[in-house]
Steps between C-alpha positions, in 0.01 A plus 500: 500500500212624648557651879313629809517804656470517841422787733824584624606583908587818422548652882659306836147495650290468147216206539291592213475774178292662330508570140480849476597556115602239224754656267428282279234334343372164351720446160757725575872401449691499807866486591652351785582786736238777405231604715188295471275658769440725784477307830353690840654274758454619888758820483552604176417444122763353326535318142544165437704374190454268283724159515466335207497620115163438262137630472253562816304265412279525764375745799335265836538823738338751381590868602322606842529160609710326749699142480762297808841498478617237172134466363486550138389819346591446152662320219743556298574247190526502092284620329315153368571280782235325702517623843167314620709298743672798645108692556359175591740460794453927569278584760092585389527928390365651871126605449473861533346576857152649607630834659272423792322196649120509522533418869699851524252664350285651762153520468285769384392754729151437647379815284609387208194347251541094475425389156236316408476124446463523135849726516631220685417271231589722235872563646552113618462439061717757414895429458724561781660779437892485407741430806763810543823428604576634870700809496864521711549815343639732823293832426172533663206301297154710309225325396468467148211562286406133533535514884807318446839632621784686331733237392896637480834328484705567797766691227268683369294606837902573622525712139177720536589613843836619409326674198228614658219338296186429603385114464135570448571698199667214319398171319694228530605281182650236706264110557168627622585891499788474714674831473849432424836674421454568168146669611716722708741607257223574256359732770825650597552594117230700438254747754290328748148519518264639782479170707190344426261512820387156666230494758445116683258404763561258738275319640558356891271354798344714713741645765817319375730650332581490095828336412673375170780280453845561352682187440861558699794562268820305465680765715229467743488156569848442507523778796209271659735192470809641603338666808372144580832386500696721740294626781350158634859281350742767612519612857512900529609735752515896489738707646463886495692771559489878443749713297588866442490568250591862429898487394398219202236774386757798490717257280280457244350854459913572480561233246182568281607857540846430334332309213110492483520258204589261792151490654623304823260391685490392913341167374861448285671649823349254708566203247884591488496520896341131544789337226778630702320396852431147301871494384623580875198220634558214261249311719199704396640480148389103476247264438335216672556172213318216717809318616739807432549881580593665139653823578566722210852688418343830348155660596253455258224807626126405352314829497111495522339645283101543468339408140187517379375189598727424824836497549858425332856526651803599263836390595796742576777275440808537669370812692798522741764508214281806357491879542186699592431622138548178318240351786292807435492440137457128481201535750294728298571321142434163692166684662400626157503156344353306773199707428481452143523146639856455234730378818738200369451177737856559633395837542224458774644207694792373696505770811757467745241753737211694381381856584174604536434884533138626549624856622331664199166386602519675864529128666725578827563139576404121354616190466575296199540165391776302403536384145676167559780374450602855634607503886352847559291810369546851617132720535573908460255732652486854417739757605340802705597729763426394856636632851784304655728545773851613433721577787225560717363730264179443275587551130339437182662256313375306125436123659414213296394144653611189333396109565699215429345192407746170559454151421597355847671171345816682367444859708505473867378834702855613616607493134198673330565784785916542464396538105208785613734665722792544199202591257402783773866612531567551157166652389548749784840572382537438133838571494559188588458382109824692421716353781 
């Protein structure tokens, strides 16, 4: 019997996907539990399996293009059966998209020759030119020879950067000369040409400024959404405090000097440091649920981490049950794969408190912003030296500045502080992790 398939919710916070890659194609056998096609949802690009045994009979979502959550993509059925009903019922195939709307095109320069009525006439009978599908590839966009854009599958964009490859020296074999993954691993297997040089002109108003638009990717617009819902819905307040921070550096340059393989890092210090403050604060370790307080028995660290295309935030589970190198490890192979965008749901969500550390980038001191249902987010600013009073003396000592961000339904100011103050304590004297 003939069935649909649907596109699948393949993430917590997934709304729509796009097809990136079909594995397979129209008359192909396929069995229930093998990989069908390559979905880019709003963190990561994951397969979808088949659910059903027979012959694809038919492809409604083609690759580059996007569906909702339980539309049909596809059918699957025998190989002779009428599935009229099944495409009659299916949703019109989505018309590939102008990449831009005449009324954001600007208009020509004043400089630039008008053409002549006859020209008008002559270009108002000719066809309209074929429609090219908008690009949400991630790299940046070049002109093609046509004065249409590069068009590139999010995998295979993600594929050439890794290899190094140059777009613009490719052509795609993909539905209108998408460059795909196979284009990539055609490239990768033998040398690459000189990249092929593309001059456009642009053409803009006089005194305003030239602009072209990039349609927002799934990762992108899911950050927009989320933001929406937890700085106006969910009351913040910051608390700050300062921290030396010169004993937690001496431990790690002793423990990486023991072992260098171990690579700690005063991000993983700092993650260890807030579980055992959350295990010792329970009420920072919670949740606000609407008509209940959901407070969490291990902590669950999310770790931001900066993609190509915005932002992602591994899970550390069970951080205070876990030793400095088996945080240090999980970070970076959790780090790695968020940016290859190959994170497992499970993987990026669920946070008992999240971490966000822009020390790296020379930011002293921010604030971030909650990712709900999370009570609270902790903002690291870089570590430098700075004079401060000691015993009436003025020493130099390595100070770092950290913000807490609490959701003031479950985290009232006395609490957020008593948590601060133990974080302080025991990142000033790290010993405290082995009493």
């Amino acid at each position: 019997m003939a069935t649909k398939v649907i596109m699948p919710k393949l993430s917590p916070t997934m709304e729509e996907g796009q097809i990136s890659r079909w594995l397979k194609k129209e008359g192909d056998k396929v069995s229930m539990g093998e990989p069908l096609a390559e979905i880019d949802t709003d963190k990561a690009t994951m397969e979808m399996q088949a659910l059903s045994n027979g012959v694809l009979r038919k492809i409604i979502i083609n690759e580059g293009q996007s569906a909702p959550l339980g539309q049909t993509i596809a059918v699957i059925g025998e190989p002779d059966e009428d599935i009229a009903s099944l495409l009659s019922e299916a949703p019109a195939p989505q018309p590939q998209v102008q990449e831009q709307k005449e009324t954001d095109t600007p208009p020509p320069a004043p400089d630039v020759a008008q053409p002549q009525p006859q020209a008008k006439a002559a270009a108002a009978a000719a066809p309209a030119p074929a429609p090219r599908p908008v690009d949400n590839g991630r790299q940046p966009q070049a002109a093609a020879s046509d004065s249409g854009r590069m068009i590139v599958s999010p995998l295979a964009a993600r594929m050439a950067a890794d290899a190094g490859i140059d777009l613009r020296s490719l052509q795609g074999s993909g539905p209108g000369g998408r460059i795909i993954k196979r284009d990539i691993e055609a490239a990768i297997s033998q040398p690459q040409a000189a990249p092929r040089v593309i001059e456009t002109t642009r053409f803009q108003q006089a005194g305003a400024s030239a602009y072209r638009d990039e349609p927002a990717s799934q990762i992108r617009q899911t950050i927009a959404k989320r933001l929406v819902t937890s700085l106006g819905p969910v009351p913040h307040f910051f608390l700050t405090t300062d921290i030396e921070m010169d004993r937690a550096a001496e431990m790690r340059k002793g423990i990486n000097a023991l072992d260098p393989d171990l690579k700690i890092s005063i991000n993983d210090i700092i993650i260890k440091v807030a579980a055992a403050a959350l295990i010792q604060h329970p009420q920072v370790n919670a949740s606000y649920q609407e008509k209940f307080v959901r407070h969490y028995e291990q902590a669950d660290i999310g770790v931001a981490v900066a993609i190509e295309d915005g932002l992602i935030t591994p899970v550390v589970r069970a951080a205070d049950q876990k030793s400095l190198s088996q945080i240090a490890a999980e970070v970076r192979e959790l780090a790695q794969r968020g940016r290859s965008k190959r994170l497992k749901p499970e993987e990026y969500t669920g946070a008992t408190f999240s971490i966000s550390n822009l020390g790296m980038f020379g930011i002293d001191e921010f604030t971030a912003v909650i990712n709900p249902p999370e009570g609270a987010i902790l903002a690291v600013g870089a570590m430098t030296a700075k004079p401060v009073v000691r015993e009436n003396e003025i020493v130099i000592r390595q100070m770092m500045r950290v913000t807490m961000s609490c959701d003031h339904r479950v985290i009232d100011g006395a609490t957020g502080a008593k948590f601060l103050q133990t974080f302080k304590k025991i990142l000033e004297n790290p010993l405290y992790l082995v009493v």
